[in-house]
Each structure stands twice: as C-alpha cells, then as structure tokens.
Backbone as numpy.savetxt, mean C-alpha at the origin, in Angstrom:
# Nx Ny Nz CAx CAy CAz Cx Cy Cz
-0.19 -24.89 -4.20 0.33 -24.19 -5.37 0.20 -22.69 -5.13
1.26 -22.06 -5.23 1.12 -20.55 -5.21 0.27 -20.00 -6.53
-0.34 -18.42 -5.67 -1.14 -17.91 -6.91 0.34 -17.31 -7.55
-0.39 -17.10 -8.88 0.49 -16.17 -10.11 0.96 -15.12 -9.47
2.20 -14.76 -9.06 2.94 -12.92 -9.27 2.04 -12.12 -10.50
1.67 -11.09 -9.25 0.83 -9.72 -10.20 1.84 -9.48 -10.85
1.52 -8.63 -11.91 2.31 -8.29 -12.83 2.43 -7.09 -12.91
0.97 -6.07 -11.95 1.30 -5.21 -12.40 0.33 -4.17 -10.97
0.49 -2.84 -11.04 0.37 -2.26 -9.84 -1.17 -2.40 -9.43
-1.81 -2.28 -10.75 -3.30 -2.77 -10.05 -3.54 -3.82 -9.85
-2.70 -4.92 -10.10 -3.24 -6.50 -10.24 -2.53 -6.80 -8.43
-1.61 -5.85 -8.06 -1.31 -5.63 -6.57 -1.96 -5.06 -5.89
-2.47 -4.16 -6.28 -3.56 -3.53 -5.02 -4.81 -4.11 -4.88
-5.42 -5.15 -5.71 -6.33 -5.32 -5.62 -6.02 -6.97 -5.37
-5.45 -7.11 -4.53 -5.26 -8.48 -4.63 -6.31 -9.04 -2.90
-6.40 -7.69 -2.52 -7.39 -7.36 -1.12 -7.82 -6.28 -0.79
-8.86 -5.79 -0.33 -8.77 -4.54 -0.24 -8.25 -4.05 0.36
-7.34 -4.17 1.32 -6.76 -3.37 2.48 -5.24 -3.76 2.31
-4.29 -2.64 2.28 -2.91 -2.57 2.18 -2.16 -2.68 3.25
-1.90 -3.22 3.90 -1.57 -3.29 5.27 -0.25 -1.98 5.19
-0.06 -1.28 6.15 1.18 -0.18 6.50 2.14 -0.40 7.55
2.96 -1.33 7.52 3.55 -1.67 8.27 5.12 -1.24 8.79
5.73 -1.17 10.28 6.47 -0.82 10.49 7.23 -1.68 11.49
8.30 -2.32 10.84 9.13 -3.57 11.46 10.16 -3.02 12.20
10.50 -3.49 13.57 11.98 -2.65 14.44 12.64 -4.39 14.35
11.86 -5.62 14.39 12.70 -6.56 14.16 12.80 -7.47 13.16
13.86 -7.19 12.46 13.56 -8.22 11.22 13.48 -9.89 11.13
13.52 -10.17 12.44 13.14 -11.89 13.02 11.49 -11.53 13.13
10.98 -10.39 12.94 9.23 -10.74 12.96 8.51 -10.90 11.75
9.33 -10.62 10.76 9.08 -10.43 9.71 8.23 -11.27 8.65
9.52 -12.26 9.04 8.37 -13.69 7.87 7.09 -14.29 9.11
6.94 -14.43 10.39 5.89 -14.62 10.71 4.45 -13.86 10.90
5.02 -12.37 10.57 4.33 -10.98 10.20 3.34 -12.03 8.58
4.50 -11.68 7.99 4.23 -12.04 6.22 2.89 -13.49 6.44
3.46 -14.28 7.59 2.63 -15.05 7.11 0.55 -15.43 7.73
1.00 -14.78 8.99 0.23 -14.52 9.38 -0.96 -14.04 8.17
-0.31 -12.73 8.11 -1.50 -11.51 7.01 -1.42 -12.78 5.48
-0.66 -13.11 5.33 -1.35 -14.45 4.51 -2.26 -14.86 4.50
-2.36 -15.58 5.39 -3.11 -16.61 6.10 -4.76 -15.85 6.34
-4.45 -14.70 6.86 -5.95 -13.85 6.83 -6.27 -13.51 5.76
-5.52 -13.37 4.30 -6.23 -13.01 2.85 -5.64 -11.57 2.48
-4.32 -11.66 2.92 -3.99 -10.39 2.63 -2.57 -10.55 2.28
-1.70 -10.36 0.92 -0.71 -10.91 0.55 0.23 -9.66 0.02
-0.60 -8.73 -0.44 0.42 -7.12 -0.57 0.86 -6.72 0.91
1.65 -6.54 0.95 2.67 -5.49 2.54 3.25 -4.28 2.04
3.16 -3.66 2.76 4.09 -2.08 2.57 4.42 -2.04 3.50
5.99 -2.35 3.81 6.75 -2.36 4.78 7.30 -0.85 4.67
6.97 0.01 5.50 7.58 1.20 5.22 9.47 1.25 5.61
9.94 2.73 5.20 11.51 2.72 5.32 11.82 3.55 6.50
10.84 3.39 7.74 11.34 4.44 8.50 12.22 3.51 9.52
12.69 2.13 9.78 13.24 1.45 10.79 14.59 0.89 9.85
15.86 0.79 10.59 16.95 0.32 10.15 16.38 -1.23 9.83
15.53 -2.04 10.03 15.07 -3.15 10.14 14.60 -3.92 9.02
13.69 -2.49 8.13 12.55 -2.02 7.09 13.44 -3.58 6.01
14.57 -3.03 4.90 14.88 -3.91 4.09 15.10 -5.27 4.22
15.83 -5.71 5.47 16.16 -7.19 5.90 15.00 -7.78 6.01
13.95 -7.12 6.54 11.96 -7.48 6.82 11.67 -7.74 4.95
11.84 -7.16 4.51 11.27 -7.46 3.09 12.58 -8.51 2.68
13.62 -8.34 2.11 14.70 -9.40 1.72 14.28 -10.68 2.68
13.62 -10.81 3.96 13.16 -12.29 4.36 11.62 -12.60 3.97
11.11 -11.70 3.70 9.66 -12.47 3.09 9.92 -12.74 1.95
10.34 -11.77 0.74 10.82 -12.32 -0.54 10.81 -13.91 -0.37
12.37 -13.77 0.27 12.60 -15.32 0.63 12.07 -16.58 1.23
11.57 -16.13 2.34 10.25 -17.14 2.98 9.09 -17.29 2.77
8.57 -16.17 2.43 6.88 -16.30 2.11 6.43 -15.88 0.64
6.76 -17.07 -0.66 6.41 -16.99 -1.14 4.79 -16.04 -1.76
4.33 -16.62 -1.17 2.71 -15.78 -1.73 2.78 -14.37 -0.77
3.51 -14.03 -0.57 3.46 -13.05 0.00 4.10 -11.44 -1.20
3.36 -10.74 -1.39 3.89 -9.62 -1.76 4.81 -8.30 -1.38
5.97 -8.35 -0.67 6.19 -7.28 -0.18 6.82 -6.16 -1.12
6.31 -4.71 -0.44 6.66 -3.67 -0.78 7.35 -2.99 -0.23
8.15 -1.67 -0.50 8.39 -0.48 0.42 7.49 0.32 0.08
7.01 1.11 1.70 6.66 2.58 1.75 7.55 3.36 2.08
7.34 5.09 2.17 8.33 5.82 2.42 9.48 6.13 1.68
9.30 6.00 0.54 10.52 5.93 -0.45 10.60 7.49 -0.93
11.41 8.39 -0.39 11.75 9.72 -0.45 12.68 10.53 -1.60
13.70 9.20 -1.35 14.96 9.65 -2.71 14.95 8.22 -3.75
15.71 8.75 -4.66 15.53 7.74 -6.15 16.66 6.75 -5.77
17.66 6.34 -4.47 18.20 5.75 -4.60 17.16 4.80 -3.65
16.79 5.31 -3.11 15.71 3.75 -2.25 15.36 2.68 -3.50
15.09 3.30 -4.55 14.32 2.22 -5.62 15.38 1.19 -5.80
16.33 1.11 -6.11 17.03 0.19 -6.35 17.61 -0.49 -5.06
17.59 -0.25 -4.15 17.87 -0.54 -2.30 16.67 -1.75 -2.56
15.22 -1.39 -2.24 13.94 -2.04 -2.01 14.17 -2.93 -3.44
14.39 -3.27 -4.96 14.27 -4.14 -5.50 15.34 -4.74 -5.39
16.78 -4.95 -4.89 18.01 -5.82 -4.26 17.37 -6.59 -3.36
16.47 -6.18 -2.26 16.25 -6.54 -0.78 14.51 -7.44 -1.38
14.63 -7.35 -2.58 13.22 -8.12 -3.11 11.95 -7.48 -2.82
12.22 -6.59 -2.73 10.11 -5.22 -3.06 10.47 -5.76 -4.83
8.55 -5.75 -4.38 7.74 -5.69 -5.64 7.41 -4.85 -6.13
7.02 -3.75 -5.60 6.38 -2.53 -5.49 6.78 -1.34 -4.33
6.93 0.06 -4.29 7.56 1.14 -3.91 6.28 2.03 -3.72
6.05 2.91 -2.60 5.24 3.96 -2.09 6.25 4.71 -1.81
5.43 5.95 -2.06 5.54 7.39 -1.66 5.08 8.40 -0.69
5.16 8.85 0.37 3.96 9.67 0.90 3.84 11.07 0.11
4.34 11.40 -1.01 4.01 12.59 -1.83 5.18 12.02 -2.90
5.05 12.88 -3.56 5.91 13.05 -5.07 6.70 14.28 -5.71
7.94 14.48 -5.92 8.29 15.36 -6.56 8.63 15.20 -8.12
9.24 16.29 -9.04 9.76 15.47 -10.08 10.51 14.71 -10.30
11.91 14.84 -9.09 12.79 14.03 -9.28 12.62 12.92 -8.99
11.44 12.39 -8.20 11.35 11.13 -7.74 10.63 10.57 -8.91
9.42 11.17 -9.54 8.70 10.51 -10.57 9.59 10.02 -11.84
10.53 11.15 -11.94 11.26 10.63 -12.95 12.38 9.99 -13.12
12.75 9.18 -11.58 13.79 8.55 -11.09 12.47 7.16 -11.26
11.13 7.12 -11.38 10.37 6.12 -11.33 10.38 5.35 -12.46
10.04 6.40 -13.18 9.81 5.75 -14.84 11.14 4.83 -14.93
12.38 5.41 -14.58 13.85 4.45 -14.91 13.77 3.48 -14.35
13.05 2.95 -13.11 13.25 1.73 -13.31 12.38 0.42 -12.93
11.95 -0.86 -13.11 10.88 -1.45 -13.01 10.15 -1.74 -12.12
10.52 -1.17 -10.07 9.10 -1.38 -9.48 8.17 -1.08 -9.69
6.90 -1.18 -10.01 5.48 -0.94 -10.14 5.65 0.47 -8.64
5.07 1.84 -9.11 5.41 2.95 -8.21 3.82 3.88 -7.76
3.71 3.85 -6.83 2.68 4.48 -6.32 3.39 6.06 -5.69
3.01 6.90 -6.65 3.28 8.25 -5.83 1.72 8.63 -4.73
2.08 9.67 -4.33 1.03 9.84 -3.17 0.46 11.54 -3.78
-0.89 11.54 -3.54 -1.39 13.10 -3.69 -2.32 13.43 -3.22
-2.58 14.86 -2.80 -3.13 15.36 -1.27 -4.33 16.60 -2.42
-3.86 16.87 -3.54 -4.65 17.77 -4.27 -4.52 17.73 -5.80
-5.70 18.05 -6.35 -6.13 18.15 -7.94 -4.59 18.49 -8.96
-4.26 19.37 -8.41 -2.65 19.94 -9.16 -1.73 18.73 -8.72
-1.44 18.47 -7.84 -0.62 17.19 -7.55 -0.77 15.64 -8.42
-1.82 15.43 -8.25 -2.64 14.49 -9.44 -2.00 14.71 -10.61
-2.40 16.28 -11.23 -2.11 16.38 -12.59 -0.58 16.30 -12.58
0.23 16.95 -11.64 1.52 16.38 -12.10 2.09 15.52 -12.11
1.76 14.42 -11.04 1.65 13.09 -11.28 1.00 12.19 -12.13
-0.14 12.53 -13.15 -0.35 11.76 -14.33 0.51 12.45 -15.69
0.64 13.66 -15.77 1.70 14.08 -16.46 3.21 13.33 -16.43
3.42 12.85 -15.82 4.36 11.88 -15.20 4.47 10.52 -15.51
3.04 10.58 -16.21 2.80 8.90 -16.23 2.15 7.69 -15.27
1.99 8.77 -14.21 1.10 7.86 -12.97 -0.42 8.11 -12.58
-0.86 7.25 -13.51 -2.60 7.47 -13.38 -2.89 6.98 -11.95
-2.31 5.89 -11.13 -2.65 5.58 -10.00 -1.86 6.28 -8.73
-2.59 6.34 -7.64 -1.95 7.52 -6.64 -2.26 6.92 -5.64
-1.69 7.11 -4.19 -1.85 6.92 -3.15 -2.03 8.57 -2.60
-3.60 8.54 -1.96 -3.92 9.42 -1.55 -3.93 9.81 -0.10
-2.92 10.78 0.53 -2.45 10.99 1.64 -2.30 12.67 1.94
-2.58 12.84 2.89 -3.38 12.02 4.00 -5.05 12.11 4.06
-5.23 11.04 3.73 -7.06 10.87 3.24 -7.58 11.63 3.65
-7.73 11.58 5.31 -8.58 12.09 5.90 -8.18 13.81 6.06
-6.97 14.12 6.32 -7.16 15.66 6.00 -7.11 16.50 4.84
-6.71 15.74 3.72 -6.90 15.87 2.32 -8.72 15.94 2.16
-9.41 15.62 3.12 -10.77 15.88 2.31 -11.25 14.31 2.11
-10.83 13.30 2.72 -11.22 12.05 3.26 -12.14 11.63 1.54
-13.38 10.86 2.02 -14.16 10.46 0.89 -14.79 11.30 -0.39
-15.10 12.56 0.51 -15.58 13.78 -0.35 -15.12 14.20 -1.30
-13.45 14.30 -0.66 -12.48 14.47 -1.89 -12.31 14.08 -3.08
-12.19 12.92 -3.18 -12.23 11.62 -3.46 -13.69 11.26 -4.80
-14.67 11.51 -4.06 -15.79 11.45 -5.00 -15.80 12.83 -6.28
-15.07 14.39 -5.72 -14.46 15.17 -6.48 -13.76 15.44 -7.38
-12.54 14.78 -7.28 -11.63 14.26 -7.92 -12.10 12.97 -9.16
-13.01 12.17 -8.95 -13.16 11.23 -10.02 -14.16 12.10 -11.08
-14.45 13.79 -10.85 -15.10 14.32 -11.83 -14.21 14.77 -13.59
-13.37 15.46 -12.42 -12.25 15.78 -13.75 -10.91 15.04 -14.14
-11.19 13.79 -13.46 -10.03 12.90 -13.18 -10.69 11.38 -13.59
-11.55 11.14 -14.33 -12.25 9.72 -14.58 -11.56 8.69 -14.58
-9.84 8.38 -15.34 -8.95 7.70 -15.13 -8.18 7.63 -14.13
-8.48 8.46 -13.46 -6.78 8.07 -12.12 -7.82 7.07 -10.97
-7.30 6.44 -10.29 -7.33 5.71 -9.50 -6.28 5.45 -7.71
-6.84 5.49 -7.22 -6.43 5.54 -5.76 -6.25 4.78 -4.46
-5.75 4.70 -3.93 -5.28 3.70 -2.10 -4.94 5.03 -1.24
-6.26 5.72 -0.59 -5.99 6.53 0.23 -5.87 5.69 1.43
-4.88 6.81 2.30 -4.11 5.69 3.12 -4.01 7.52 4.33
-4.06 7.28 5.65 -4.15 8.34 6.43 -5.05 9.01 7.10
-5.30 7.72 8.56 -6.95 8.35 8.86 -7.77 7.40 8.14
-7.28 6.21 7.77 -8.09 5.05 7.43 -8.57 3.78 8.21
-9.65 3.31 9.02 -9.88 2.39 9.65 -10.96 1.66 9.73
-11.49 0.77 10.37 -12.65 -0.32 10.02 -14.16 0.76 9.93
-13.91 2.03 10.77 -15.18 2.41 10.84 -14.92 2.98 9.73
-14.30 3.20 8.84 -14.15 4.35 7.19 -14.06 3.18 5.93
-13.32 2.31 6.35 -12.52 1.91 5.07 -13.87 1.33 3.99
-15.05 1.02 4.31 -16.43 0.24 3.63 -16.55 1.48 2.78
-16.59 3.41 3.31 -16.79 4.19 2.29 -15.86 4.33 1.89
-14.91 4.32 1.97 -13.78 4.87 0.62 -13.68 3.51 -0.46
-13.92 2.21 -0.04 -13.93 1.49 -0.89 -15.03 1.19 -1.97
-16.14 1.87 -1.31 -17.48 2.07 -2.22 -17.16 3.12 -3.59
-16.10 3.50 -3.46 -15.97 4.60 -3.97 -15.16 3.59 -5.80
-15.84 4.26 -6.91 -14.97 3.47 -7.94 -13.83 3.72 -8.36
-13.89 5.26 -7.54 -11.72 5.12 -8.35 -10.71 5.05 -7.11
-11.16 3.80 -6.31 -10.53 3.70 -5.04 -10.56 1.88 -5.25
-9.01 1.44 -5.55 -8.63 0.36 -5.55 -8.44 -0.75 -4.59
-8.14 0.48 -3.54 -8.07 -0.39 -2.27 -7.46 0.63 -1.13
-7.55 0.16 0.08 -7.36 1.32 0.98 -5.83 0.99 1.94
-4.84 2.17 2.22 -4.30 1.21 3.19 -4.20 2.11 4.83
-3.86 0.79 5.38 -3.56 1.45 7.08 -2.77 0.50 8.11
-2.49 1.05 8.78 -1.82 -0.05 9.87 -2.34 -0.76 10.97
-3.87 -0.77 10.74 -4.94 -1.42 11.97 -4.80 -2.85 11.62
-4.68 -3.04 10.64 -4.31 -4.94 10.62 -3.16 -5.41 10.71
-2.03 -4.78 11.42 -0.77 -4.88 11.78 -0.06 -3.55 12.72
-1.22 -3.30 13.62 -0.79 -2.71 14.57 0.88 -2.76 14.82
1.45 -1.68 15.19 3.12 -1.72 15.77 3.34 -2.62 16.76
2.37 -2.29 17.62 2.79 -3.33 19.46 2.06 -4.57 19.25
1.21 -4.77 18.44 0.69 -6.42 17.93 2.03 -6.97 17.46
2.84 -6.58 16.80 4.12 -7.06 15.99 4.74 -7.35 16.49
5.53 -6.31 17.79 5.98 -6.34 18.94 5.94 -7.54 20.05
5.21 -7.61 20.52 4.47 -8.48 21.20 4.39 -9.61 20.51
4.36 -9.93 19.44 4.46 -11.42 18.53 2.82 -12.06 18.73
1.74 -11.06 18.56 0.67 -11.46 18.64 0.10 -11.68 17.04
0.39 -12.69 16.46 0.50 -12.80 15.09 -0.90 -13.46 14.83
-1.33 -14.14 16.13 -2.71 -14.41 15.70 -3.88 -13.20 15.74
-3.93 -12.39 16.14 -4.67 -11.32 16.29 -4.38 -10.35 15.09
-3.16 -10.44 14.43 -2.85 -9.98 13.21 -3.72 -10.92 12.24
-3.87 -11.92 12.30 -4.38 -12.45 11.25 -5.80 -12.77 11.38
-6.40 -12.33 12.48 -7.71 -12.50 12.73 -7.81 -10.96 12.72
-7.38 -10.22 12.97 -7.69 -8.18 11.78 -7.14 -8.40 10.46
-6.84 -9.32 9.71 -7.00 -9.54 8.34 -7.79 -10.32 7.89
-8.29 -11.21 8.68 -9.39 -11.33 7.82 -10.79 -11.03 8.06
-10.42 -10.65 9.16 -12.17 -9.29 9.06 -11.73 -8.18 7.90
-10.08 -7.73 7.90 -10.72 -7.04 7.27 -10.95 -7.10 5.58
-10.87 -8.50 5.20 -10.84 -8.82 3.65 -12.15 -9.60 3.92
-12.72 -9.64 4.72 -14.31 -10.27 4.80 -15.43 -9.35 4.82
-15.26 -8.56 4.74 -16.90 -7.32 4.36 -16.97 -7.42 3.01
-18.16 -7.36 2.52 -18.70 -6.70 1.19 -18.07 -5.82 0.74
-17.95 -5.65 -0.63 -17.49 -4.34 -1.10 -18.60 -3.79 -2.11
-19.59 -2.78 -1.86 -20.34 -2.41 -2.36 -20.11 -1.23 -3.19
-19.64 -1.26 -4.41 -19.85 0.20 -5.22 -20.61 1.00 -5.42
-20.29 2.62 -5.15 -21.17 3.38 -5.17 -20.80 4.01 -6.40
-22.03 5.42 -6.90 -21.13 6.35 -8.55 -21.08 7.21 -7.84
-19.66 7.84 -8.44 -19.34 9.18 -8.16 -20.06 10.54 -8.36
C-alpha cells in the first residue's frame, strides 16, 4: 500500500532528511533512479532543470514510481511552474528568488521553495508569503552559523540548506531546529546515475536516512 501524498511543503521535506539534488542527461534512468532512492528511504527528488532530459525524468516517475515524490529544481522563470506540474512535479525549487518569481508562485498550486543567501532576502521572501526557504549556498552563505543567526529574528521561517552539504556536515545543520531537512547530490551522485550504479545509490540513501537526528537550540 502506498503512503498518503504530502499535502503540503513541509509534510515533503520532511518525509527524510536529505533532499536528494539531482541531475538526469537520460530520461531512461529515471524511474530506476526514483526507485532505487525509494527503496533506501528517500521518496522527495529534486530533479533539477538544467538537462533537456530534466521534465521527461519527472513525467516518468510521476508515472512509474508511485511513492515516489518528484520535484523540479532550478526553476528561474514563472513559466517553468506550469512546464514541471504538466510533466507531474509536486513541488518547485529555486536557487534564489525575485519578485516576479514569488509572485508568479502564489498563482499557482506547486508547494514552492524559494532559496535565500541573507536576512533581507528572507524578509522579502516571507513578505511574499514564504516562511520556508531553501538556503543557498549554505556553506558560503555562512553554513550552520548562519543558520543558528537567522532563527534569532526569524523564529518562524524554516529551511533545506542545500550547497556545500555532505555526510561530514549534514548531522549539524540538521541539529539545527529551523532546518527541515538538508539537500545535496551525494546520494545520487551524476556518474553513479550514469553508470547505472543504482545500487550504490540506494545504499547512500540509506545511510543517509539512517543517522540520528539530534536537536540542538538555537
């Protein structure tokens, strides 16, 4: 029996801690991509939009892998949104945010993660309506530190820093309480995909949905 469709952007990010960032050149890898990271405990994807490949890769997991969640990353202009929910995304990333994109968001129903690198960016993005953010690029944005900063004058927003994220980091940023979940492309390496090494994909998913997650206070 499949689990329930999240309903909603946190009930997606937290469905594991780790967001996988993925980048498809063939869309025949796609549903065995999807199922693999299944199979390891990891059911959100962010298929980013940088490969002609990107939509047909999501329009076949839709279709094949049920329990599978796919998303787009990389979503730049307001016409991607309606591209990625035709091709069956659940959910849409950003690597930053402008107004026109936030307010090309609100119009229409993917669940939308804008991205933010600083305190003013935040605020114009919850002004916007987006308490949750994808924080990029983590690590030169000011990595965990940042992060523990930001939840001072920011108690509601919440985060998936993603940039400069990997097995030796991802335990502190997830300790962290306004950090939902983290993402990166170490559990779906490019040339693992490539190569059709799908078991090694799914044995780096589920190490990495098998550590503790210990909360720390900000």
């Amino acid at each position: 029996m499949n689990a329930p469709a999240p309903a909603s952007l946190t009930e997606i990010l937290t469905t594991a801690p780790v967001l996988p960032v993925v980048t498809i050149d063939d869309p025949r890898q796609a549903v065995p991509l999807a199922q693999a990271l299944v199979a390891g405990g990891v059911r959100a994807i962010e298929i980013t939009l940088r490969t002609d490949a990107a939509l047909e890769a999501v329009q076949a997991i839709a279709a094949e892998v049920p329990e599978a969640i796919p998303g787009v990353g990389t979503v730049t202009k307001p016409a991607e949104f309606e591209a990625a929910r035709e091709a069956g995304a659940r959910f849409a990333i950003s690597p930053g945010a402008t107004p026109r994109l936030l307010a090309a968001a609100r119009d229409q129903p993917l669940p939308y993660l804008p991205a933010i690198a600083t305190a003013s960016e935040l605020m114009a993005a919850m002004e916007a309506g987006f308490s949750i953010c994808k924080f990029f690029p983590a690590a030169e944005a000011g990595g965990v530190a940042a992060l523990k900063a930001l939840g001072g004058p920011f108690p509601a927003a919440r985060f998936c820093p993603t940039g400069g994220v990997g097995p030796a980091n991802a335990g502190a940023y997830l300790a962290l309480p306004n950090v939902l979940c983290v993402g990166g492309s170490w559990i779906a390496p490019r040339e693992a995909i490539a190569a059709g090494d799908f078991a090694r994909i799914e044995q780096l998913a589920r190490e990495a949905t098998a550590a503790p997650r210990e909360r720390s206070s900000l």
